[in-house]
BANUKOL-894196 format. One record per residue (C-alpha): x, y, z; residue number from 1. Coordinates in Angstrom, 2 decimals, padded with zeros to 5 digits. Layout:
[atom [X; Y; Z]; NUM];
...
//
This chain:
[atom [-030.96; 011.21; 004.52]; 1];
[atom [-028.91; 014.06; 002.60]; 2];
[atom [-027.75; 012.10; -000.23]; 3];
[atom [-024.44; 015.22; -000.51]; 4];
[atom [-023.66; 013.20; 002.58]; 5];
[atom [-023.18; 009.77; 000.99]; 6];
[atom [-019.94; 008.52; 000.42]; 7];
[atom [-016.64; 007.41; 002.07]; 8];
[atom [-016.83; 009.64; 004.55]; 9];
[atom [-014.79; 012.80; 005.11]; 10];
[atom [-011.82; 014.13; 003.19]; 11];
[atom [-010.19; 014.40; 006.60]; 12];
[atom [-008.75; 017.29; 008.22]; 13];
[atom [-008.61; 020.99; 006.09]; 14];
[atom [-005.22; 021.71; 005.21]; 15];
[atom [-004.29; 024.92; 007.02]; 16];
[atom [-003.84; 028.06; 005.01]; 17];
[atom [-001.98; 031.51; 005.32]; 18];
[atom [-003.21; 034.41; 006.34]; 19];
[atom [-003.32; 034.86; 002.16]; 20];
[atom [-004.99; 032.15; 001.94]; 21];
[atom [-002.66; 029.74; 000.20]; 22];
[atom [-002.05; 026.71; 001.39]; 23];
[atom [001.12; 026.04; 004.35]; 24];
[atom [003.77; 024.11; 002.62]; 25];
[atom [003.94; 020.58; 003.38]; 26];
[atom [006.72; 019.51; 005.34]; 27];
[atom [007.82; 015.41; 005.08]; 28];
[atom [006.74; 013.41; 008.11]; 29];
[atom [008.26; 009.54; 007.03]; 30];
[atom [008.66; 007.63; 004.17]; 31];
[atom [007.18; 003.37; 003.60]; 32];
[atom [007.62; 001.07; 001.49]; 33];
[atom [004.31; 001.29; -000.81]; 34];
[atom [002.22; -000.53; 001.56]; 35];
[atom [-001.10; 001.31; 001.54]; 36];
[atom [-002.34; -000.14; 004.92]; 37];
[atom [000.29; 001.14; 006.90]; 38];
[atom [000.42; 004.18; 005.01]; 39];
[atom [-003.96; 004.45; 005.92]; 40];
[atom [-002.83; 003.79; 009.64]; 41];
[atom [-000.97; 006.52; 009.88]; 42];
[atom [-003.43; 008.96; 007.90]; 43];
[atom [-006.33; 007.94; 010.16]; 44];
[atom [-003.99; 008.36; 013.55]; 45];
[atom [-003.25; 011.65; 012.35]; 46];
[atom [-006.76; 012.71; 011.24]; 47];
[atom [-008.23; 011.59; 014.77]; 48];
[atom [-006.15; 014.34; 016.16]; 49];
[atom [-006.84; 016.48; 013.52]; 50];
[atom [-003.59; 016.52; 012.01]; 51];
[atom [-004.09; 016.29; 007.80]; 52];
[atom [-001.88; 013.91; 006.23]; 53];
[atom [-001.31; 013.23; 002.05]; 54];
[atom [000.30; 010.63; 000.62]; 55];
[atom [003.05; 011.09; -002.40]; 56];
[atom [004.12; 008.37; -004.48]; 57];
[atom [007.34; 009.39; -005.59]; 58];
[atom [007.57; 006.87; -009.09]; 59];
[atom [003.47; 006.93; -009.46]; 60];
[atom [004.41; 005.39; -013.09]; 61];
[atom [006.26; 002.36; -011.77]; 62];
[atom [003.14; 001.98; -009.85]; 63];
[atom [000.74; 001.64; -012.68]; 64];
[atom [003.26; -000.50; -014.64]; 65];
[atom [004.52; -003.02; -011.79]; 66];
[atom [001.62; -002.52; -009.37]; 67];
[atom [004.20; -001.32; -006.79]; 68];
[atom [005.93; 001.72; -006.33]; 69];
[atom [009.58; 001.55; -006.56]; 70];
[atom [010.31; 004.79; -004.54]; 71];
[atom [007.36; 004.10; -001.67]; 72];
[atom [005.02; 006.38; -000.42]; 73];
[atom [006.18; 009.82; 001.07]; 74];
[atom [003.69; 011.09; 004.09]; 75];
[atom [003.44; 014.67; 004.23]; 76];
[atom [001.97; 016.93; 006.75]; 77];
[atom [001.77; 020.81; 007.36]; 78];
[atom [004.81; 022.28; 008.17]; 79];
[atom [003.28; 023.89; 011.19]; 80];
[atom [001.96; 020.71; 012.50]; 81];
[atom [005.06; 018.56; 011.83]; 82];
[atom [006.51; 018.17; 015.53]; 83];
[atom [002.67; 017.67; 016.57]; 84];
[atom [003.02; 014.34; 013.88]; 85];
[atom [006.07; 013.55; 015.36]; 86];
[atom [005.67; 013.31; 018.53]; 87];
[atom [001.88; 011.20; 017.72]; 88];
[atom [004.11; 008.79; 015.44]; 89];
[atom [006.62; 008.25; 018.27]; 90];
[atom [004.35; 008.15; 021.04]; 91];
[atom [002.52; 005.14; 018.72]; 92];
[atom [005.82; 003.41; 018.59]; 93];
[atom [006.31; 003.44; 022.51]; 94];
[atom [003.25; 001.36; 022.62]; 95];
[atom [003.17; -001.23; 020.45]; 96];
//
């Protein structure tokens, strides 16, 4: 076994870039409470369609001092891909 292939597993999907080559800007997809299994959900929804996802804590030193973070978690995806997100977050919804 490649041991460069150890680990926990993939970083998920590339973030897409420009024709420049810098990154697409990040457009806002929903916003939790900091609860970090809903938040992983989400991330690995979106990643099985290919769709990257990062997280933003807005008040990441509330988190470190209180173990929570006061302002939640912000999802973000590509701006290109944000009405692909949508419409996978919604159609998640209908089921449940």
């Amino acid at each position: 076994m490649d041991r460069g292939s150890w680990g926990l597993g993939s970083a998920g999907p590339a973030w897409p870039t420009d024709p420049r080559g810098e990154k697409e800007p990040a457009a806002l997809l929903c916003r939790l409470a900091d609860d970090p299994a809903q938040a992983g959900v989400i991330q690995s929804l979106l990643a099985a369609y290919g769709v990257p996802c990062l997280s933003y804590y807005d008040q990441q030193s509330a988190r470190v001092i209180t173990g929570t973070a006061a302002g939640g978690v912000g999802l973000y995806v590509p701006a290109s891909r944000l009405a692909e997100a949508e419409e996978l977050l919604s159609a998640r919804h209908s089921e449940d």
